[in-house]
C-alpha positions, 0 to 999 in steps of 0.5 A: 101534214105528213104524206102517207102511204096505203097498204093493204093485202092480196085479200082486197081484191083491188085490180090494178086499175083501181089500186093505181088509181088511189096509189094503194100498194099491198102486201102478199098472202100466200098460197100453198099446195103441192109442196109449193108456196107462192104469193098470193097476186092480185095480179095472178102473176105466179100463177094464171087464175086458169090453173089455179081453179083447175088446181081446185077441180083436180081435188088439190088441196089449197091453202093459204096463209096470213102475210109474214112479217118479214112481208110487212117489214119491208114494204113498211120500210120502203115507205118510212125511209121515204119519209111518208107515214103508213096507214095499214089495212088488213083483212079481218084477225077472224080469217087471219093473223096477218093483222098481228103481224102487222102490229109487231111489225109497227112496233118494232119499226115505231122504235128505229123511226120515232118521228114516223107514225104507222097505223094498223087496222083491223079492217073486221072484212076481207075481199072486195069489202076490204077493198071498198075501204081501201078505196074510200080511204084512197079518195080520202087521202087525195081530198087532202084528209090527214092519216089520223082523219082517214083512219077514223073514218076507216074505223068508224066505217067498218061495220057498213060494208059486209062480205058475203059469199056463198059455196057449192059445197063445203068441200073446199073449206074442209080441205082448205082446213076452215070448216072441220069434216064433221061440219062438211058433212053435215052441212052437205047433207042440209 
């Protein structure tokens, strides 16, 4: 049995506590305002959480964007010239297209390293309910289960954690550009 790695992105919400505990490394989203783009850190080293939320109540329109290919690329990489396999899991292709990513990148590297397996999965959740996933997966690994066992269970799980999160207003949906202003307004008004 092949070892393999566990990469997921910056939208898991695993501390670093927990991440180190099940050796789950992850790749970046980003962020972008103010003509600025940055990495989205689950460590808040690009940015300390205090400015970004100020940035927030100023009024700063925030967005944030899928994790690039070229991301992917060589994170996949680090691993597969190691000699592991990779078991991938991304946040939901419902809030963004960095699991395509994911898929392209595969591909492609699937052809320079024929005798390495990579795994891409559509975790169908993000934040914590992805990283719970991440989790399980990580306890699955030390007890010994294959890449090909923990993706089933991953697969076979997804629909059994749930994300929830509720807002104070549509406001920074809007202005993050996922709700449109119609639905802002009127949902502000209810």
């Amino acid at each position: 049995m092949n070892k393999f790695a566990i990469i997921t992105d910056s939208s898991c919400e695993l501390t670093k506590q927990q991440r180190d505990l099940y050796d789950i490394d992850y790749v970046y989203m980003g962020i972008n305002f103010e003509d600025k783009e940055l990495p989205a850190s689950l460590d808040w080293e690009f940015i300390s959480p205090q400015e970004f939320y100020g940035l927030i109540r100023k009024g700063v329109r925030i967005k944030t964007t899928q994790v690039k290919q070229e991301e992917y690329r060589q994170k996949f990489e680090k691993y597969l010239e190691q000699g592991m396999d990779v078991l991938s899991l991304s946040c939901s292709s419902r809030l963004s297209s960095s699991y395509s990513s994911s898929l392209i990148v595969a591909k492609e590297l699937m052809e320079k390293y024929k005798d390495r397996k990579i795994i891409c999965i559509d975790s169908k959740n993000g934040c914590f309910s992805l990283g719970l996933l991440c989790l399980s997966a990580g306890r699955l690994r030390k007890e010994g289960k294959s890449l090909e066992e923990v993706a089933e269970y991953v697969n076979n799980n997804l629909k059994r954690v749930n994300m929830l999160g509720t807002v104070e207003s549509l406001t920074y949906l809007q202005r993050a550009g996922r709700v449109s202003l119609m639905t802002s307004f009127f949902g502000g008004i209810l």
